[in-house]
N, C-alpha and C positions, 0 to 999 in steps of 0.2 A: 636478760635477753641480750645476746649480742648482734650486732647489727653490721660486723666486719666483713669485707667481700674480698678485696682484689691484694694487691699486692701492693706495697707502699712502694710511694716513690717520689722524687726531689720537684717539687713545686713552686715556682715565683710565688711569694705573697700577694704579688696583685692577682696573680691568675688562679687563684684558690676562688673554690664555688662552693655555695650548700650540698648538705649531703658527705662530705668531702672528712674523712675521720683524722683529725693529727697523730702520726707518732710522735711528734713532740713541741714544748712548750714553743710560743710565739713569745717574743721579750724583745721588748723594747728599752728606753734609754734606764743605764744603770741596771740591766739585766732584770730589771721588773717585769713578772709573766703578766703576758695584757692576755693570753686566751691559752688556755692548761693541754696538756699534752691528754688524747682522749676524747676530747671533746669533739662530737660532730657536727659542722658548723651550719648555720640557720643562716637563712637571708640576713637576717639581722648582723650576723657575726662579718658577713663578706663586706657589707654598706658600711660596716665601723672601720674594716681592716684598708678598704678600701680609699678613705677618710684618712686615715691614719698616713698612707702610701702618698695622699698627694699635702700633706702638711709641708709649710716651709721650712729650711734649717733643720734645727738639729731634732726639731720634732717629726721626723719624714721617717717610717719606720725602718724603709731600705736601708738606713744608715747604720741599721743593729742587726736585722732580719733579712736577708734576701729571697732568700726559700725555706722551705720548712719539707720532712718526710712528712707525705699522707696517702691515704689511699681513699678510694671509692670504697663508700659504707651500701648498706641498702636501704638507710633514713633517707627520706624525702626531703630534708633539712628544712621542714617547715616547723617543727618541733621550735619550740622558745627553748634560749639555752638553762643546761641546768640549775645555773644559781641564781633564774628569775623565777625558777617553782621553789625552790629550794634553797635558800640565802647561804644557809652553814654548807653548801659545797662551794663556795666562792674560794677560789686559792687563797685570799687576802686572810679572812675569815681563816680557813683553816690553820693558817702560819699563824694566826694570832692567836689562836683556842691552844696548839700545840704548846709556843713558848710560856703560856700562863696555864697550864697544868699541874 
């Protein structure tokens, strides 16, 4: 089921809401994906990103991410994100199952 609606477009990370579908990764320090391109974000995902944006130093995410493309999806973003129903869709988890294949 796809849940895609509007047309993507350039988002401050702090001003990202649920519902809200990335066309791509979120990466933080060392180019580490903290939230996968795809993913339609849940209350949960904005209160982390949001968390993230007001860290001190080199932990503050604006310092890697400013904005990101997304668009308006037609999830309600109340949904939990996929890799708390689901562990093996975790990007971590996948990069790791890949290289030991």
């Amino acid at each position: 089921m796809s849940y895609s609606f509007g047309r993507k477009r350039w988002v401050e990370v702090d001003r990202l809401q649920a519902g809200h579908q990335l066309c791509e990764n979120i990466r933080g320090l060392a180019g580490k994906i903290l939230v996968a391109e795809g993913e339609i974000l849940s209350q949960k995902h904005v209160d982390q990103i949001i968390r993230w944006c007001q860290r001190p130093g080199m932990g503050n995410l604006k310092l890697y991410t400013r904005g990101v493309w997304a668009r308006v999806s037609l999830a309600s973003g109340d949904e939990m994100p996929r890799c708390e129903s689901d562990p093996y869709a975790a990007v971590s988890v996948q990069k790791w199952y890949r290289s030991h294949r």
